[in-house]
N, CA, C and O atoms as a GROMACS GRO file, in nm:
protein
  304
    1UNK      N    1  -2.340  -1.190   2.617
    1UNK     CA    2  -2.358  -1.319   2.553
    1UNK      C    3  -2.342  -1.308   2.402
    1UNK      O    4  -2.297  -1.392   2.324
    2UNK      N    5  -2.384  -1.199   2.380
    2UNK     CA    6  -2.414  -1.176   2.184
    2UNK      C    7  -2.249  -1.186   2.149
    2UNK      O    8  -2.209  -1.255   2.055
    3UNK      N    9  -2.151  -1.104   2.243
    3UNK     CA   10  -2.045  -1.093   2.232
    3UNK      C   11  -1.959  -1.178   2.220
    3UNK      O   12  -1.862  -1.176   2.144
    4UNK      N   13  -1.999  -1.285   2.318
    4UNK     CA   14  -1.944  -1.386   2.281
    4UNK      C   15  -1.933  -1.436   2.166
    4UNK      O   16  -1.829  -1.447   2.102
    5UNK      N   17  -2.082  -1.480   2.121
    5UNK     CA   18  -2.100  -1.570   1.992
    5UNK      C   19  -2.032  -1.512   1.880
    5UNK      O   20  -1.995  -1.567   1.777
    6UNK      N   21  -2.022  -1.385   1.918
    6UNK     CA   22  -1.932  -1.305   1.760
    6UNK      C   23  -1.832  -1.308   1.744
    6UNK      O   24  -1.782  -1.301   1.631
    7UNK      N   25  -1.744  -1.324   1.891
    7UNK     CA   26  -1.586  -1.382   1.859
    7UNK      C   27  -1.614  -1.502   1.817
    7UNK      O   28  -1.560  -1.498   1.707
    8UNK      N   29  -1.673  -1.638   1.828
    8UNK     CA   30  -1.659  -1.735   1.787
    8UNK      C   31  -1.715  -1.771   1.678
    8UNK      O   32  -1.698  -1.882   1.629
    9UNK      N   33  -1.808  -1.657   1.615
    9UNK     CA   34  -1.819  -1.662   1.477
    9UNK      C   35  -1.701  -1.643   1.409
    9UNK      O   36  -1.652  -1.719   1.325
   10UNK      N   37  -1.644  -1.505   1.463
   10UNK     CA   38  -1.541  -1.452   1.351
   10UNK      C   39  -1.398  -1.537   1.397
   10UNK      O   40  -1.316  -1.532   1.304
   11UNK      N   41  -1.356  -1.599   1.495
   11UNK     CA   42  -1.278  -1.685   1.524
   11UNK      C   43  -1.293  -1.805   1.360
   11UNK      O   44  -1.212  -1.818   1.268
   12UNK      N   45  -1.415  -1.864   1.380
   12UNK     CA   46  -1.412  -1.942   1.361
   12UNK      C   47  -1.371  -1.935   1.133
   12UNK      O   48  -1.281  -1.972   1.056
   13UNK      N   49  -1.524  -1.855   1.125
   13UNK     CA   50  -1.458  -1.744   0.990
   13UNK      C   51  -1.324  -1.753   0.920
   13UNK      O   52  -1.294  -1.799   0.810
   14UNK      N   53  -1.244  -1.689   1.027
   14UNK     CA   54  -1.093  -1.626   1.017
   14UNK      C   55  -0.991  -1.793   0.995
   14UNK      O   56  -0.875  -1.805   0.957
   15UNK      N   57  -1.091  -1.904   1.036
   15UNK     CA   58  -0.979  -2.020   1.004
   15UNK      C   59  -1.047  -2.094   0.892
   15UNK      O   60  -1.009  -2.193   0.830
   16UNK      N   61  -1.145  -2.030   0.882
   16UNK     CA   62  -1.182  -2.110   0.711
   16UNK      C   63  -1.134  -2.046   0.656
   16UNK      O   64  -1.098  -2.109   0.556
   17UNK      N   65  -1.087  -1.898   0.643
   17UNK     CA   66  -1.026  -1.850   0.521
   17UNK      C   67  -0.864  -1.869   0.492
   17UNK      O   68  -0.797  -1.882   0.390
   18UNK      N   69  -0.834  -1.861   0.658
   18UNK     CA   70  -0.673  -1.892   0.650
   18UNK      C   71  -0.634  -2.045   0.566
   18UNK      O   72  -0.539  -2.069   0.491
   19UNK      N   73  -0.774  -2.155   0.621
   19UNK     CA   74  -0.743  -2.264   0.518
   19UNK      C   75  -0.752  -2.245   0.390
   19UNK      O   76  -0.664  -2.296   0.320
   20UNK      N   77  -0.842  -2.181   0.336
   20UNK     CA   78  -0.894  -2.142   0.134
   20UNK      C   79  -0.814  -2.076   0.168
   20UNK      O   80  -0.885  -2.012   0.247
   21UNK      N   81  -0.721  -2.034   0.178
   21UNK     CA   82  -0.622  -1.905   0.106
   21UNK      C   83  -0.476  -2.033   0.134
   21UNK      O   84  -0.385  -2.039   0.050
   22UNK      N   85  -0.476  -2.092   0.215
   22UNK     CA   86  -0.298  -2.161   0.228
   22UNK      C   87  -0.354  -2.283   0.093
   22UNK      O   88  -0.284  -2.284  -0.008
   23UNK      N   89  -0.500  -2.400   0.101
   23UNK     CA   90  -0.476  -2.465  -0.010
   23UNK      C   91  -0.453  -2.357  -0.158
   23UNK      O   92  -0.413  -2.411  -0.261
   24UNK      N   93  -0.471  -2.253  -0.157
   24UNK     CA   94  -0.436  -2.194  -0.294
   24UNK      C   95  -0.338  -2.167  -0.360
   24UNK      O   96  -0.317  -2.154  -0.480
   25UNK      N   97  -0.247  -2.156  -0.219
   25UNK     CA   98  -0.097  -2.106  -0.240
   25UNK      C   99  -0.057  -2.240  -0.370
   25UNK      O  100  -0.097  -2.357  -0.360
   26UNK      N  101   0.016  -2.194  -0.468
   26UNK     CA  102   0.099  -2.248  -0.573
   26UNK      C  103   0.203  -2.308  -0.493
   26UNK      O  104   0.214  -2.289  -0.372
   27UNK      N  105   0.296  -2.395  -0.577
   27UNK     CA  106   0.357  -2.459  -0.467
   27UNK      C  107   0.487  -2.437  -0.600
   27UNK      O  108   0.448  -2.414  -0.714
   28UNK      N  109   0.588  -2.444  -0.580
   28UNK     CA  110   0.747  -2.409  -0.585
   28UNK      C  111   0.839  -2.515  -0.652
   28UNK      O  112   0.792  -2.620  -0.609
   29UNK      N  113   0.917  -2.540  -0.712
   29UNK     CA  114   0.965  -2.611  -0.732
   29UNK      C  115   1.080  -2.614  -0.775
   29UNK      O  116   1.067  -2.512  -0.843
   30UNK      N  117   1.219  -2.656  -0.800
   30UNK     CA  118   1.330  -2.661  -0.863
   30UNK      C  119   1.339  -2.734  -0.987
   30UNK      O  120   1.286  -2.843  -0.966
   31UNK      N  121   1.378  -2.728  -1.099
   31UNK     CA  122   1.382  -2.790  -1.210
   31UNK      C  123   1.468  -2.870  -1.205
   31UNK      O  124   1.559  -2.886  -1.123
   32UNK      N  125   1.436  -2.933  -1.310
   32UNK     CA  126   1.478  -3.125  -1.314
   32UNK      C  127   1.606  -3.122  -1.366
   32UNK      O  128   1.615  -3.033  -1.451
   33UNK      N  129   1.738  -3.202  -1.344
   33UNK     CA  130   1.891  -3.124  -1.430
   33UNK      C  131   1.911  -3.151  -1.334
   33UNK      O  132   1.864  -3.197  -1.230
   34UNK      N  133   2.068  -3.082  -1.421
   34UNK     CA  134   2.210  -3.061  -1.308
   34UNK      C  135   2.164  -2.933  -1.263
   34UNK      O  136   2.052  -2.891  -1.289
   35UNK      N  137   2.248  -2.872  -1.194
   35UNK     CA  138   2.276  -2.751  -1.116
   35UNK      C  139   2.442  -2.740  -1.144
   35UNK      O  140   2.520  -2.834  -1.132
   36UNK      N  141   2.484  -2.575  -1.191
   36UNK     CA  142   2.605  -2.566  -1.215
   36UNK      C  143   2.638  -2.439  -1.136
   36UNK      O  144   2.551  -2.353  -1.147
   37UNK      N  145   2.756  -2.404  -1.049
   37UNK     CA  146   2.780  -2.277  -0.991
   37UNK      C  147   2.782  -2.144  -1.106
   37UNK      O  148   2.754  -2.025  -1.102
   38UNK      N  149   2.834  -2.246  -1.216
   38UNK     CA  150   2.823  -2.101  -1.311
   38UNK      C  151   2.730  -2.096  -1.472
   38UNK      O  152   2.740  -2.138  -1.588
   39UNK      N  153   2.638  -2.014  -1.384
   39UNK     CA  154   2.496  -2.021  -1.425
   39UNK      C  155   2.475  -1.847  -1.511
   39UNK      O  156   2.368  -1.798  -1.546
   40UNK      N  157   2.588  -1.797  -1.523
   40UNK     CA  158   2.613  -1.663  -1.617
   40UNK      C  159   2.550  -1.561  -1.533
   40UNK      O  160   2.529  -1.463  -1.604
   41UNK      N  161   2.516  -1.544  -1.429
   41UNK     CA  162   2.434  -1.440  -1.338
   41UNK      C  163   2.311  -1.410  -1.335
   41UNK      O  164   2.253  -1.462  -1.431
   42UNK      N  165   2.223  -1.333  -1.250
   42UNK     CA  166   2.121  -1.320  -1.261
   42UNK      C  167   2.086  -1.244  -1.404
   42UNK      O  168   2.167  -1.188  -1.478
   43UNK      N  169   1.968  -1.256  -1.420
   43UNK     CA  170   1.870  -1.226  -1.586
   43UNK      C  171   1.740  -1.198  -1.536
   43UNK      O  172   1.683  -1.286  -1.472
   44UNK      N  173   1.670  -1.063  -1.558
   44UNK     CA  174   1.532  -1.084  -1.626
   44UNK      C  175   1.531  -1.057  -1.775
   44UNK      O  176   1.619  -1.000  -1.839
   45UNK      N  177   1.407  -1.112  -1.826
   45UNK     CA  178   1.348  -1.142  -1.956
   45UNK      C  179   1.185  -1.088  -1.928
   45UNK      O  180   1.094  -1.124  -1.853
   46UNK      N  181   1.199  -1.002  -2.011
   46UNK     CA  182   1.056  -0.924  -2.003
   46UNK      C  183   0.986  -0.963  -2.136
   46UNK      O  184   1.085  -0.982  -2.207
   47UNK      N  185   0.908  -0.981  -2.193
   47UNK     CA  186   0.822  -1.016  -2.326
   47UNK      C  187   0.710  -0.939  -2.327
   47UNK      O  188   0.630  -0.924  -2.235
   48UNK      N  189   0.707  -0.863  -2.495
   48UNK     CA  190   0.566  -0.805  -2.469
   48UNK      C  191   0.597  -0.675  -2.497
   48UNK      O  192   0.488  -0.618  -2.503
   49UNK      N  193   0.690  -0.591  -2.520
   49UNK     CA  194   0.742  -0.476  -2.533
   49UNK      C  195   0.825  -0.426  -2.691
   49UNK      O  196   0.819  -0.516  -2.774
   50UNK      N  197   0.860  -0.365  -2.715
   50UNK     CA  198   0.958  -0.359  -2.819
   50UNK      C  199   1.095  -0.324  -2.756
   50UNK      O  200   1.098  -0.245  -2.661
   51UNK      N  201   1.197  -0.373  -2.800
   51UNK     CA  202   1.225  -0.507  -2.866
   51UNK      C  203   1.200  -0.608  -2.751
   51UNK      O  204   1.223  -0.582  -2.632
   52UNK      N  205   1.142  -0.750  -2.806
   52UNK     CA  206   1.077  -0.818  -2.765
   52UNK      C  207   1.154  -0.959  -2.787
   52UNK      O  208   1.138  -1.009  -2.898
   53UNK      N  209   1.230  -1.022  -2.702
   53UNK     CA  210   1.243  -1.040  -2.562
   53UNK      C  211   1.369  -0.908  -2.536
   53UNK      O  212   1.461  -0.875  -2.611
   54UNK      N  213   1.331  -0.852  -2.401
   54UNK     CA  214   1.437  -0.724  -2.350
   54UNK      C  215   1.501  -0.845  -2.265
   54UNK      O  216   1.439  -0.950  -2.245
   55UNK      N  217   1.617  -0.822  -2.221
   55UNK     CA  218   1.671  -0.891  -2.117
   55UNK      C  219   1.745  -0.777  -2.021
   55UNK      O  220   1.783  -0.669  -2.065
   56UNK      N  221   1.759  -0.816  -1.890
   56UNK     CA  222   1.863  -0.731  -1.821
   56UNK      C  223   1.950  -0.826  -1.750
   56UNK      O  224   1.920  -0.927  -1.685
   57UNK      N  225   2.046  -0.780  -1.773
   57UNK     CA  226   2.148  -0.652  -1.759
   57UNK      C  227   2.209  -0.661  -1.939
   57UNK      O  228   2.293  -0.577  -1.972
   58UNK      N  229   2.181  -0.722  -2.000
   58UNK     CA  230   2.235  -0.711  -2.157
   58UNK      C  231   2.214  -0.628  -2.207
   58UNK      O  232   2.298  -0.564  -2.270
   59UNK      N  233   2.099  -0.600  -2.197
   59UNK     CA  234   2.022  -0.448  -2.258
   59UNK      C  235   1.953  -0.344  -2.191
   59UNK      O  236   1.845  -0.287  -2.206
   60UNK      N  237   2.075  -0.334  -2.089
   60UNK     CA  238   2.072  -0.255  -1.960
   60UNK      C  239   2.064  -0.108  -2.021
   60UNK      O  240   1.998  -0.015  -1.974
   61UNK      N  241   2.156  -0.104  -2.150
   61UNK     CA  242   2.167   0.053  -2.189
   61UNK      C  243   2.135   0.101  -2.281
   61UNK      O  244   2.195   0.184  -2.350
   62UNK      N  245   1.973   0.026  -2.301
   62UNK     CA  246   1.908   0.060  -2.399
   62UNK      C  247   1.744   0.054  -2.356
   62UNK      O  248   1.726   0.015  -2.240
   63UNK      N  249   1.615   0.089  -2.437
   63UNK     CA  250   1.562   0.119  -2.359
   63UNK      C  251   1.415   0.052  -2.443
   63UNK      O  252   1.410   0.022  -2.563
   64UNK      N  253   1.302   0.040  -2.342
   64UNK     CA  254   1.172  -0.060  -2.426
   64UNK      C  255   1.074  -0.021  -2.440
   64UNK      O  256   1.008   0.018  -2.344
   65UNK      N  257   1.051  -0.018  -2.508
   65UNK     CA  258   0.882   0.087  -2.563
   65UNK      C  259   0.753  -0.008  -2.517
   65UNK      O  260   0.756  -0.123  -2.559
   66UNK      N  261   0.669   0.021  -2.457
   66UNK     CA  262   0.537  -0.086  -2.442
   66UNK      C  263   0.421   0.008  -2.443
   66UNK      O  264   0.454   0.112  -2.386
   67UNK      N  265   0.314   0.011  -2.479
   67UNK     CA  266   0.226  -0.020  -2.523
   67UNK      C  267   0.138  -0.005  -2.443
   67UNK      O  268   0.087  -0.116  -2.425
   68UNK      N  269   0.079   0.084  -2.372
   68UNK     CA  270  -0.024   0.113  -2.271
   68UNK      C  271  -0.176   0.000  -2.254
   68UNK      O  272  -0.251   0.015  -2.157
   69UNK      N  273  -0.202  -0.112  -2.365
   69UNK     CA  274  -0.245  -0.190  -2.332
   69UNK      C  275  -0.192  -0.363  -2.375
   69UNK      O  276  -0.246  -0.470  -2.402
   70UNK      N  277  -0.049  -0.306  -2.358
   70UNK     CA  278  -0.014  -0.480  -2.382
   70UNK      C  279   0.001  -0.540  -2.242
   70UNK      O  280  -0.015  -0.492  -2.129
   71UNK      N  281   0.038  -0.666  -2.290
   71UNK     CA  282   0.063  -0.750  -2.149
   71UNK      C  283   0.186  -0.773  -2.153
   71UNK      O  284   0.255  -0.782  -2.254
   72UNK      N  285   0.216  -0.783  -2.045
   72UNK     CA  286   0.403  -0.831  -2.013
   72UNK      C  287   0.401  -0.920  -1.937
   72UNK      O  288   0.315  -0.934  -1.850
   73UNK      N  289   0.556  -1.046  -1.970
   73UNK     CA  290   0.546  -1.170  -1.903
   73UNK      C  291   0.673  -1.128  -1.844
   73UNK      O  292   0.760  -1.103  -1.927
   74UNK      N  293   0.702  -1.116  -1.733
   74UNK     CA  294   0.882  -1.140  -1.694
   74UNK      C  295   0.943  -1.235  -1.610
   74UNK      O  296   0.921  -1.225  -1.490
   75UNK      N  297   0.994  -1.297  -1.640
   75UNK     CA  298   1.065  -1.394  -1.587
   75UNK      C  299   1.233  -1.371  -1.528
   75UNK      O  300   1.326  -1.308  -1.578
   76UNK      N  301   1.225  -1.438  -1.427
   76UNK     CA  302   1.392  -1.463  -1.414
   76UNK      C  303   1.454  -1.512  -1.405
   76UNK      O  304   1.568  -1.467  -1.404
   0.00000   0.00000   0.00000
């Protein structure tokens, strides 16, 4: 009997969290504009390093010094 009630505790548990964890999820979006096929290729942009903004593949063959307690933003 105890056994029971403990699956349907943790049943029950396991779907309150699956709900608090899916409302948390961030939600996605496409930016507002045109859309053009030629969009110059993929890019990251790292910030926060020296030299500061790095980009890749531009400054693919060169190299970024950071800072054992900075923060870095990268985007793509």
């Amino acid at each position: 009997m105890k056994t029971g009630i403990a699956g349907v505790r943790f049943a029950v548990s396991t779907l309150v969290l699956m709900a608090a964890l899916w409302r948390m999820a961030p939600s996605a979006y496409a930016h507002d504009g045109t859309h053009t096929d030629d969009c110059g290729g993929p890019e990251i942009i790292i910030e926060g390093g020296h030299p500061s903004p790095f980009t890749l593949p531009d400054q693919g063959d060169e190299t970024i010094e950071i800072d054992p307690d900075s923060v870095l933003t990268i985007a793509a």
